[in-house]
Structure formats: structure tokens, C-alpha cells
C-alpha positions as CSV (number, residue, x, y, z in Angstrom):
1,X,-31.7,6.6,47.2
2,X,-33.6,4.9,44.4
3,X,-32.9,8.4,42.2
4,X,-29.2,7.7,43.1
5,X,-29.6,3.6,41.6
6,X,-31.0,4.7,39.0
7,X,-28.5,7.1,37.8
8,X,-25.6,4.6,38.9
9,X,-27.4,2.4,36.6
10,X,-27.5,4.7,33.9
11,X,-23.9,5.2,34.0
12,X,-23.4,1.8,33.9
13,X,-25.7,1.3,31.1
14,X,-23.7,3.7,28.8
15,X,-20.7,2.6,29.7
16,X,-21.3,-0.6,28.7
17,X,-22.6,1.1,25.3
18,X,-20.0,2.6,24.3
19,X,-17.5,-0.4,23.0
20,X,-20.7,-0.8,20.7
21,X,-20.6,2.9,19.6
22,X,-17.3,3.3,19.0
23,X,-17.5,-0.1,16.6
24,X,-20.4,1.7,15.0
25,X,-18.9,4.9,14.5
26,X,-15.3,2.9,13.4
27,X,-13.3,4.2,11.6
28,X,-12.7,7.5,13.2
29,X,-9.1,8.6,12.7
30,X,-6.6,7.3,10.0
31,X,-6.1,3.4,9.5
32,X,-2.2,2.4,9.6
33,X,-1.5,-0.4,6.9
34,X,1.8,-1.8,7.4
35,X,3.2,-2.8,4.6
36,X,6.0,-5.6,5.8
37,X,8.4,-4.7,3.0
38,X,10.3,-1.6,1.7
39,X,8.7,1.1,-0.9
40,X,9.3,0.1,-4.5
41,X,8.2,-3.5,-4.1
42,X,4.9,-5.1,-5.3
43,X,3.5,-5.8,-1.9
44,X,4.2,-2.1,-1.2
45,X,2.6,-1.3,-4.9
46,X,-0.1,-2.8,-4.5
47,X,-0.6,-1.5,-0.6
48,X,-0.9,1.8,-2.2
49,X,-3.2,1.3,-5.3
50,X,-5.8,-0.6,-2.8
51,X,-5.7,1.7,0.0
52,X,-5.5,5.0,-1.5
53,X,-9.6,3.4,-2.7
54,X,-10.1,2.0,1.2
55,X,-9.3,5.8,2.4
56,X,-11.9,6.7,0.0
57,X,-14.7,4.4,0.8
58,X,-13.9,4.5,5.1
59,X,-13.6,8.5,4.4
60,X,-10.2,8.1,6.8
61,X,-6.8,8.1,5.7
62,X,-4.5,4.9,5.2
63,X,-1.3,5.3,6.1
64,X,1.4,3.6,4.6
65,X,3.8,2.2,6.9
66,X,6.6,0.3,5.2
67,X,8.4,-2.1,7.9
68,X,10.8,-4.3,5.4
69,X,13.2,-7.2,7.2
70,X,13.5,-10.7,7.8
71,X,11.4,-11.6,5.0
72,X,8.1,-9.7,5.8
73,X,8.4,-11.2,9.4
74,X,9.2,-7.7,11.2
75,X,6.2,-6.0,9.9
76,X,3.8,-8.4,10.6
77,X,5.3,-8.8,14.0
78,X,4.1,-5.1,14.6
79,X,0.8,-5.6,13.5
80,X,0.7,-9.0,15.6
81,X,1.9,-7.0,18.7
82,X,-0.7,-4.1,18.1
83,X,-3.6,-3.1,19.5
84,X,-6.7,-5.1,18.0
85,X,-8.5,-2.0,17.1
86,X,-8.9,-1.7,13.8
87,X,-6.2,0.7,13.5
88,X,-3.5,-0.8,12.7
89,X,-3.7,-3.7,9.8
90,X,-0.9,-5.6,7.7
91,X,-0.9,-6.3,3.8
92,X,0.4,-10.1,4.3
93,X,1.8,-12.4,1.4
94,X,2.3,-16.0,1.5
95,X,6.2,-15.4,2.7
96,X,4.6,-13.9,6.0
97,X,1.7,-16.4,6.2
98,X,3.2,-19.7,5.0
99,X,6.9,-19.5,3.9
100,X,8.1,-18.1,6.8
101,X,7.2,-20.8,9.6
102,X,8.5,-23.0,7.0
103,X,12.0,-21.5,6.4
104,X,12.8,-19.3,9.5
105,X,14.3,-21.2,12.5
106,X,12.2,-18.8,14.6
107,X,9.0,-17.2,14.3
108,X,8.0,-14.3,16.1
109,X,4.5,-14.5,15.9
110,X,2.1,-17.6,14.8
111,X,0.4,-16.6,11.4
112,X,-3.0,-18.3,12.2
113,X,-2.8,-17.1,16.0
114,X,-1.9,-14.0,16.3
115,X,-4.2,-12.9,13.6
116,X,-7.7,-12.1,12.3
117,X,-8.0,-12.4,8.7
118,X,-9.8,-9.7,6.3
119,X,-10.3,-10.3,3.1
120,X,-7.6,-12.0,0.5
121,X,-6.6,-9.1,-2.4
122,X,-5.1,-10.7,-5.1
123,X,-2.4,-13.6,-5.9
124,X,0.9,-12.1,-8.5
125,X,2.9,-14.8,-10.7
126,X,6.3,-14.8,-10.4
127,X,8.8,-13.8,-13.3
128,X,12.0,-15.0,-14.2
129,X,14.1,-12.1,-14.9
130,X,17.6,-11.1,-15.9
131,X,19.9,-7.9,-16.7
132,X,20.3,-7.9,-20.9
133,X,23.6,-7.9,-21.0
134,X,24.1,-11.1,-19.5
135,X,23.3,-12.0,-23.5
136,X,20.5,-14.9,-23.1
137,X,16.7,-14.4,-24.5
138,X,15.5,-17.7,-23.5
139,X,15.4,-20.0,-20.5
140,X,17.3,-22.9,-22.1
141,X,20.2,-20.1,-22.8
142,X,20.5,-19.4,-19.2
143,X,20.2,-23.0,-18.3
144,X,23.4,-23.6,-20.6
145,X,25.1,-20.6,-19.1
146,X,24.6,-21.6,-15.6
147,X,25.4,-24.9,-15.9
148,X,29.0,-23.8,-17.8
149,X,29.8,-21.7,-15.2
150,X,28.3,-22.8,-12.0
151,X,28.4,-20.6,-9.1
152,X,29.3,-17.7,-11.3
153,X,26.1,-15.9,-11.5
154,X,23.8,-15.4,-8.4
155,X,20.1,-14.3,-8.1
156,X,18.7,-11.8,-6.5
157,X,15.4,-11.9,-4.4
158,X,13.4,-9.6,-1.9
159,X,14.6,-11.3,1.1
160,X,15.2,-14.7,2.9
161,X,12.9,-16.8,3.2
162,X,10.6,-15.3,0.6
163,X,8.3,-16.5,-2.3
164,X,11.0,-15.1,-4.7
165,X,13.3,-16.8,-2.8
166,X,11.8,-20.1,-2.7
167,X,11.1,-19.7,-6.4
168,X,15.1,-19.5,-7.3
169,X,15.1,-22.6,-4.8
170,X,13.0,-24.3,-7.2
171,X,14.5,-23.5,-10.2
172,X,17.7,-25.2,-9.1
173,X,16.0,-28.4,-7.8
174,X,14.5,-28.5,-10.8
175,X,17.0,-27.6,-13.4
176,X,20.2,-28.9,-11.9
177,X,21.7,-25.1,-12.0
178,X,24.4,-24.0,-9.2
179,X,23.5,-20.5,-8.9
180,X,23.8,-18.7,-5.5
181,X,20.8,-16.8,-3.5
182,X,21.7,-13.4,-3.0
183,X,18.8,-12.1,-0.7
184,X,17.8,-8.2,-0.6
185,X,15.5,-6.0,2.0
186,X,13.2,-6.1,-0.5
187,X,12.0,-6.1,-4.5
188,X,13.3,-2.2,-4.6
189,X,16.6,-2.5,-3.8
190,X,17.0,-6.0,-5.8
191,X,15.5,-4.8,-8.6
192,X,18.1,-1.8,-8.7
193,X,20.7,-3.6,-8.8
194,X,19.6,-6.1,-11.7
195,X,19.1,-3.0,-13.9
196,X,22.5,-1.6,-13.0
197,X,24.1,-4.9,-13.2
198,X,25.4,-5.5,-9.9
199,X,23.1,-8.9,-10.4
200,X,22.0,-10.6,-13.6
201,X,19.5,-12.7,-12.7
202,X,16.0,-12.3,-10.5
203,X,12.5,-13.8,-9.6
204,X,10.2,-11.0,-9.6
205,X,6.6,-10.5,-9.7
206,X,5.0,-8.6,-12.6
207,X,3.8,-5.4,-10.7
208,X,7.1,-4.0,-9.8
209,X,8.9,-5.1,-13.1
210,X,6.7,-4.5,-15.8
211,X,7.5,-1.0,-16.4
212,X,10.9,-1.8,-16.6
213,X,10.8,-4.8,-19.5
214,X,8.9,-2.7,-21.2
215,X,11.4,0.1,-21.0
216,X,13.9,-2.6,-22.3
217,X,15.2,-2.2,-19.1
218,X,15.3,-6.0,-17.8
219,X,14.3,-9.1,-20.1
220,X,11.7,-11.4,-19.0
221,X,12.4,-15.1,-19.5
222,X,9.3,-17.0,-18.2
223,X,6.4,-16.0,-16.4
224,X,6.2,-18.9,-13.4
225,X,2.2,-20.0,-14.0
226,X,0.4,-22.5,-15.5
227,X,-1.2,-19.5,-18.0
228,X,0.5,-16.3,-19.7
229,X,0.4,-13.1,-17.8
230,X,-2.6,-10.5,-19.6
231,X,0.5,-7.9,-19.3
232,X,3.3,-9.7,-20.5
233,X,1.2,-12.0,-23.1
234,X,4.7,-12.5,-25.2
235,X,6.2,-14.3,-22.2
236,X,5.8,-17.8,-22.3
237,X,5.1,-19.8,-19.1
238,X,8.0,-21.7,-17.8
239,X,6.7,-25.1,-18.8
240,X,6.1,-23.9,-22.7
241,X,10.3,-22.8,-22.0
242,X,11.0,-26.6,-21.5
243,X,11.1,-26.8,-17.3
244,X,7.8,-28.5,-16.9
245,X,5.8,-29.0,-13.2
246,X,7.0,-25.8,-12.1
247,X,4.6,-22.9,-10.3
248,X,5.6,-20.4,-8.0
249,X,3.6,-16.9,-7.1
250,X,2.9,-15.0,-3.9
251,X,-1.0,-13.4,-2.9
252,X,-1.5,-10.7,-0.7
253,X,-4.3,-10.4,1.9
254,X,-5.3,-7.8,4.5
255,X,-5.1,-9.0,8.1
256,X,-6.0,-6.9,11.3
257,X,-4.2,-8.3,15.0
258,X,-6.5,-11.2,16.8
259,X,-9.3,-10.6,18.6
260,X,-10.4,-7.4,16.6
261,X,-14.2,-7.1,17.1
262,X,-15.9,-8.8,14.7
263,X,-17.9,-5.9,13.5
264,X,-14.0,-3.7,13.0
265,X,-13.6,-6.6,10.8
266,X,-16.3,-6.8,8.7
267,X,-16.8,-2.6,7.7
268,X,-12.9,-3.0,6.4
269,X,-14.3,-6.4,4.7
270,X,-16.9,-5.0,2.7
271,X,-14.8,-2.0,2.2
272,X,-11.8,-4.2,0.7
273,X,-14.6,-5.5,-1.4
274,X,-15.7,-2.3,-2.7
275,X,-12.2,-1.6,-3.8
276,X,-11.3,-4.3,-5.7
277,X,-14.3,-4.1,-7.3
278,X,-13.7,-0.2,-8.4
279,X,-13.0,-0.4,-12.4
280,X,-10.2,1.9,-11.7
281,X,-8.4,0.0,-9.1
282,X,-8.8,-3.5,-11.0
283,X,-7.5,-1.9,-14.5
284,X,-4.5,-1.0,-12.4
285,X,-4.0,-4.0,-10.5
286,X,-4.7,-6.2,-14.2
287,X,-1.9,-4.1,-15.6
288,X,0.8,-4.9,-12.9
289,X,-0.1,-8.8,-14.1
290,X,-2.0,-9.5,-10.8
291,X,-5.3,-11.5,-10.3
292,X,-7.7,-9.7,-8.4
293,X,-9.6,-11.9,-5.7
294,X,-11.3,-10.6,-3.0
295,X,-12.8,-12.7,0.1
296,X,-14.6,-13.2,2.8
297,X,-12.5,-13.3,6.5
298,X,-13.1,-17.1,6.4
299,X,-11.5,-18.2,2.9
300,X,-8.3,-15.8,4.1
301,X,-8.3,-18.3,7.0
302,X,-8.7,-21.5,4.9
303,X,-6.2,-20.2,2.6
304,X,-3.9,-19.9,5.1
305,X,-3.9,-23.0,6.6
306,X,-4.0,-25.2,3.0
307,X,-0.8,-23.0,1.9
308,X,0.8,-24.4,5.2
309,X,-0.2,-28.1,4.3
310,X,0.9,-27.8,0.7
311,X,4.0,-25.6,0.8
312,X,5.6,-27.5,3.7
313,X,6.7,-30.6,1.5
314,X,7.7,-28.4,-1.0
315,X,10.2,-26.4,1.3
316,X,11.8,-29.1,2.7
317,X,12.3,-31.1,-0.8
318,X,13.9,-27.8,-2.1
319,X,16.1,-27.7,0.8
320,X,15.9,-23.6,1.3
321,X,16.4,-22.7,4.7
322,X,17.3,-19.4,6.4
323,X,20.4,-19.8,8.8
């Protein structure tokens, strides 16, 4: 009888063990990173650049799963609805983290909630961008053409409800310009279109359209920062192109579902760390215009909720909403 106990106990005993193994021995088959927006974009660039160095450092692969819609709220609804085990995590932005339960009349998921935060990656200005052949090199030009012809000219953006989106918003408040929002699944298809004309105008960030002004491609007009972007250093910042007090830009950050052990969250932490810190992956990520951050699980969370505080006035002052 007492031999039986015991061996009952022992059962129990590495039952109750093995949630701690298995957090030990994490990762042990491939991590999915859902990427909330389609391929071509930044935050799909930049998914790629920084995982391909996670899959090195966690010695599993990252898959990239690209999930575009609704203004990043479709992919980060999957990773909000997924199992919290470490095996499925979302590169969010501040559209999926902030703008979104700003501007959408319904959420499906609460950003601080339904998620556990990893580690903040990097934040990207934004760029104001049009085709060449619209024939204006500076920001005043386009100014003068808009306002001659209002309603003419559209611009383009990766989706409702988006930074890029709430940047064109912005740039009408503030310059008095009529100049419809014509919203894309994404930066990929958007920025297709502005190089084959179809649009002439876009707010972009640097990593998925510096290739193409350098190729002549596309003409950058202002960088939206306080400070030039280190890739486009012959850009001037919008306020130096005479529209002062205005900054827009995006971040991304790696987030995991809520109530992911604790332990889950910190080996993809210091992982996330690791990689940014790689020479490689920062040379790459400097090019694309982006600043590199890199955080602990806490200052993703405060981040969070101070974008919600300070971008909430800002939405409702620019009046963009998402019918």
C-alpha cells in the first residue's frame, strides 16, 4: 500500500514538473511570427531581417506568417486568440497597439489585455512621398498644387486606420489641403501603384521605400521627424519644408498572447535583445532609416499605454475615422 503511495506520488510529482520542463526546454519546434500586414511592407521587412537572427539565436525556425486587413487588426486578432505558448507571436506597430482603438468603431481584441509584451524593436519615421511625374520637388510645390486643384489628387496609405493614414490626416489639418485617403491592404500594394502612377502621392516609411528613391523611382519630399533620416540625409524634415509642429512615425514591437509564462517570455526577450544587438542586423535595420530600440517586457507595456494617452487627442482633432 505505502509502495503504491509512493509511486502515485511520484507520478504526481512529475506531472506537476513537466509545465516547468517544457518552459525550460522552450523553444522546441518553429516559432510563428505573424506579421499583421502583407509581404513587401516595412513591418513585414523588418519581421524578416529580425527573425531570420531570432531563428538563429533560439536554434528554431520563425515562420513568417503575413495576415494583412483591417489595419493590422486581423493579425493581431490571431495572435490574441492563440494559444499563449510561446508559439505563436505578433510583430505589432502603433496602428495595432494605439491607432486602432482610436479609429476603428470596433475592436476585436483589447491591445493592453489580450496581450503580453516582449520587447519593443525599433520606431521608423514616416516619409512624405510622391510619383515624379506629378512635377513637384518640394513640399510647398505640392501644397500649391493641392490647394489649385482640390480633391484631384488622393494619397495612398497601407490601410485604414493606420499610422500612414493618420499621417495624411495630419497633413491636411495642418496644411489646409483637400486631398482624399485612398487606403491599401498594405505598403506593398500602395507602393505599386505610386510607382506606376495609379496614385501620386504617399506616406511611407523609409524601409520599404528607400530602394526605390534611390532608383529614382519615387521622390521623397519630407522625412516626418524632428531630425533627418541617416539614409535619406538629403531629405529635409517637414518643419525645415515650412509645415512646422508636425511628427508622425510608427514602432514595432514583438508581443506573445496574455498569460504566456513568464519564463516563454523572457528566453524570446533576451533573444530579441541579442538580435538587435547583432552588427549585421542593426547595419540593416539603420539602412531602411529605422531606429533600433530594444526593451525590456515592461517599457513595451508603458509604451503602450502613453501612446494611448497622447495619440487619443490627436485622432479626434484630426477628425480620421474608419466608417
Amino acid at each position: 500500500m505505502i509502495a503504491a503511495a509512493r509511486g502515485v506520488l511520484a507520478i504526481l510529482l512529475v506531472a506537476l514538473a513537466l509545465p516547468a520542463l517544457a518552459e525550460d526546454a522552450y523553444p522546441v519546434r518553429p516559432i510563428r511570427l505573424v506579421v499583421p500586414f502583407p509581404a513587401g511592407g516595412p513591418t513585414d521587412i523588418v519581421s524578416r531581417i529580425v527573425g531570420a537572427k531570432l531563428g538563429e539565436i533560439l536554434k528554431q525556425s520563425i515562420v513568417i506568417d503575413n495576415r494583412g486587413g483591417a489595419g493590422g487588426s486581423i493579425g493581431s486578432e490571431v495572435v490574441a486568440k492563440a494559444e499563449p505558448d510561446g508559439y505563436t507571436i505578433l510583430m505589432g506597430t502603433l496602428a495595432t497597439h494605439t491607432l486602432n482603438s482610436l479609429i476603428l468603431p470596433k475592436m476585436p481584441y483589447d491591445p493592453v489585455r489580450d496581450f503580453a509584451p516582449i520587447a519593443e524593436v525599433l520606431i521608423n519615421p514616416n516619409l512624405l512621398l510622391v510619383n515624379p511625374s506629378l512635377g513637384v520637388e518640394s513640399v510647398q510645390q505640392l501644397i500649391a498644387l493641392l490647394k489649385a486643384n482640390p480633391g484631384k489628387y488622393g494619397y495612398g496609405s497601407s490601410g485604414n486606420g493606420t499610422p500612414l493614414h493618420l499621417a495624411g490626416e495630419l497633413f491636411k489639418m495642418k496644411t489646409g489641403v483637400d486631398m482624399p485617403h485612398i487606403p491599401y491592404r498594405g505598403s506593398g500594394p500602395a507602393m505599386n501603384d505610386l510607382m506606376a502612377g495609379q496614385i501620386m502621392i504617399m506616406f511611407e516609411t523609409p524601409a520599404s521605400s528607400v530602394s526605390f528613391i534611390r532608383a529614382g523611382k519615387i521622390r521623397a519630399l519630407a522625412v516626418n521627424s524632428p531630425e533627418r533620416c541617416a539614409a535619406l540625409p538629403e531629405v529635409p524634415t517637414m518643419a525645415e519644408a515650412g509645415v512646422p509642429d508636425y511628427v508622425t512615425y510608427t514602432w514595432n514591437g514583438l508581443f506573445a498572447p496574455a498569460k504566456t509564462p513568464r519564463p516563454v517570455i523572457d528566453v524570446l526577450n533576451r533573444a530579441t535583445l541579442a538580435a538587435l544587438q547583432d552588427p549585421a542586423v542593426r547595419t540593416r535595420l539603420t539602412e531602411l532609416g529605422t531606429d533600433v530600440h530594444g526593451s525590456s517586457p515592461e517599457a513595451l507595456g508603458g509604451l503602450v499605454t502613453s501612446e494611448l494617452a497622447k495619440w487619443a487627442p490627436i485622432v479626434k482633432a484630426s477628425g480620421a475615422k474608419v466608417d
